[in-house]
N, C-alpha and C positions, 0 to 999 in steps of 0.2 A: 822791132827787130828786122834789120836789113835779109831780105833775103838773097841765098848763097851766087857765087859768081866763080865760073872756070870751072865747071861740073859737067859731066860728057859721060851719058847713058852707056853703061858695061853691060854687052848682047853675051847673053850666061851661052854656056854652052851649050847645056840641055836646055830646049825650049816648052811652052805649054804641050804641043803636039804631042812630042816624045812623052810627056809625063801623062795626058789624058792616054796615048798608048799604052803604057803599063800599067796603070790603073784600069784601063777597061771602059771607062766610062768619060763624058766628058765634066767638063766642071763649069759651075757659073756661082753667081750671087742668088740666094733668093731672102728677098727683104722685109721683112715683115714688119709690118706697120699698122699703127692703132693707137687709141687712149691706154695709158696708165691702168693695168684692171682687164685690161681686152681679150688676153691670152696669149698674146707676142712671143714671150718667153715658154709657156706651156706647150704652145703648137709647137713652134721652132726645136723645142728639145725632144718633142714623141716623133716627130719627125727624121731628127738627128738618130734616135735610136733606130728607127728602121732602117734608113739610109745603113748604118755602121752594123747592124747585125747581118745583112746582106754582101759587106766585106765592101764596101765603098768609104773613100777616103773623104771624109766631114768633118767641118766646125764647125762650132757656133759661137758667134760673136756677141754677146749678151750686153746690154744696153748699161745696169749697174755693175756689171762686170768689170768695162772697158773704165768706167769711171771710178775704180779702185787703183789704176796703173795708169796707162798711154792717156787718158784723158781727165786725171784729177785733178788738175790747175784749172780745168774751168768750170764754171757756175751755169745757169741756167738764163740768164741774159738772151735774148735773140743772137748777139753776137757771136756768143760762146756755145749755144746750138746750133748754129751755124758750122762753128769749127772742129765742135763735135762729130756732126755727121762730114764733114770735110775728111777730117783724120780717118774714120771709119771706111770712105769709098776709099782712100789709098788701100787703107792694110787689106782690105775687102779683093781690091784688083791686083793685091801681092799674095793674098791666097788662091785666088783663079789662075794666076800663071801658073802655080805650082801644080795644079791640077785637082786642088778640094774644091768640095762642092761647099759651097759658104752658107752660113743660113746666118744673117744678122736679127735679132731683136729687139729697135730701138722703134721710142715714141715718132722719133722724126718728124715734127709738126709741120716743116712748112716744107710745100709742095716742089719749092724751088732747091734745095739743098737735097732733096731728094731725085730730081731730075738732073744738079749738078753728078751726083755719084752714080747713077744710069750714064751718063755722056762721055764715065771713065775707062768703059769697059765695051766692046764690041756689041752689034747687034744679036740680041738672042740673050745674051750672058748676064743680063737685070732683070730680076723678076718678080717682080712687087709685088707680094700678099696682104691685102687689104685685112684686116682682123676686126671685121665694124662691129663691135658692138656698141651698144646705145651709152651716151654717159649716164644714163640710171642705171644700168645694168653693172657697168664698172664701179661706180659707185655704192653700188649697195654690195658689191665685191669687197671690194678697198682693200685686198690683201695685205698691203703695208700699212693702212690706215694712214694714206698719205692725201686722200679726202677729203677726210676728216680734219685735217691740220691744214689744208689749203680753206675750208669753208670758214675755219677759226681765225683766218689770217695768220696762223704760223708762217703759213709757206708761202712765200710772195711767188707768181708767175706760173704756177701752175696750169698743164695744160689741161681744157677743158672747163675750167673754174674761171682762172683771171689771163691766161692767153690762151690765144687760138689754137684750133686744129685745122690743118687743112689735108682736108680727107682727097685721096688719087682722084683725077679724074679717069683714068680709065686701065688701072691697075691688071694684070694678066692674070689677079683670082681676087675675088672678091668671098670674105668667108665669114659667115653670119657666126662667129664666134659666141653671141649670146645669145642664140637659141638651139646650135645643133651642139651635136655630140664629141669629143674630143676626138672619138674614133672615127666620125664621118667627114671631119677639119682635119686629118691626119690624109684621109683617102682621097680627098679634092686633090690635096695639093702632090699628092704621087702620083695621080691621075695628068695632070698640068704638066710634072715633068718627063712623063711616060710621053706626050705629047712633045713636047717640044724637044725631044729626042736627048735629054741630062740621063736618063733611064730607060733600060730593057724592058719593055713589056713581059711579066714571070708568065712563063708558060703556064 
C-alpha cells in the first residue's frame, strides 16, 4: 500500500500544555514490557487504578486488547510485531498530546521497535517498565495456557519458546515481577513517576 501524499499537519487549537494545565498533572507513556505470564497487564491496570482514583486522567492500552480492533489484520510474524508495536507508539503519542497518562501492556520483543516508539515522543515522555520475570516463572503461570500450546507446537513463534525476547538494556524501572508483591510493583513504579515529576508527591 502506497503511502498517502499532499497531507499537512492541523496544529489543534488547544495544545498538550493547555490540556496537561487542566488536568493538573503532566502526561507521558509508560511501557511495560515482558514475557507473556510476566504481569504486563496486572501491574499496568493496579496501577491504572490508583492513577484514576486520585482523579488523574489514564488508559491503558492492553496488548490483547488492541489485537481485538486497530491491530487484528496482523499475525505474529516479526513483521507484523513490528507494525504492532509501530501502530501502538502513534496512538500512544495521540494519547500524550491529549494529556493522559498512557500505560501500554505489550510483550514488545524486540528492542528496536521499542526504541522506534521512545524516539516518538519528547524526552522524559517514555518510560519503560521492565516486568522480568524468569520464563519458568511465567511458565509455570501460563495464565492463558498459551505455553503450553507453544511447547505442543500449536503455536508457532512464540515468545520465549520458539522466538526471541529482547529484554531493555537500560529500562527507567526494572521490576522483579516474579518474586515481589503486586503491591510493592505497584509502589516502584508511583515512586519512578513521583520522580520524574508525571505525579505530586501525596503529602
Amino acid at each position: 500500500m502506497a503511502a498517502a501524499t499532499n497531507i499537512v499537519w492541523h496544529e489543534a487549537s488547544v495544545d498538550r500544555e493547555a490540556r496537561c494545565r487542566q488536568r493538573g498533572h503532566r502526561s507521558a507513556i509508560l511501557w511495560f514490557t515482558g514475557l507473556s505470564g510476566s504481569g504486563k497487564s496486572t501491574l499496568a491496570n493496579a496501577v491504572n487504578t490508583v492513577l484514576f482514583e486520585r482523579g488523574l486522567a489514564t488508559y491503558v492500552l492492553d496488548g490483547d486488547n488492541i489485537r481485538h480492533g486497530l491491530c487484528k489484520d496482523l499475525g505474529f510474524s516479526d513483521a507484523d510485531r513490528e507494525e504492532n508495536i509501530r501502530r501502538i507508539g502513534e496512538v500512544a503519542k495521540l494519547f500524550v498530546d491529549a494529556g493522559v497518562i498512557t500505560l501500554t501492556a505489550f510483550v514488545s520483543p524486540f528492542r528496536a521497535d521499542r526504541d522506534k516508539a521512545r524516539a516518538l515522543v519528547a524526552d522524559g515522555d517514555f518510560i519503560e517498565v521492565h516486568c522480568a520475570a524468569d520464563l519458568a516463572v511465567c511458565e509455570e503461570r501460563d495464565p492463558k495456557g498459551l505455553y503450553a500450546k507453544a511447547r505442543a507446537g500449536v503455536i508457532k513463534e512464540f515468545t520465549g519458546i520458539s522466538s526471541p525476547y529482547e529484554a531493555p538494556d537500560a529500562p527507567e524501572l526494572w521490576v522483579d515481577t516474579g518474586s515481589q508483591s503486586l503491591e510493592e510493583s505497584v509502589a516502584a513504579v508511583l515512586s519512578l513517576l513521583e520522580a520524574k515529576g508525571v505525579l505530586k508527591a501525596e503529602a
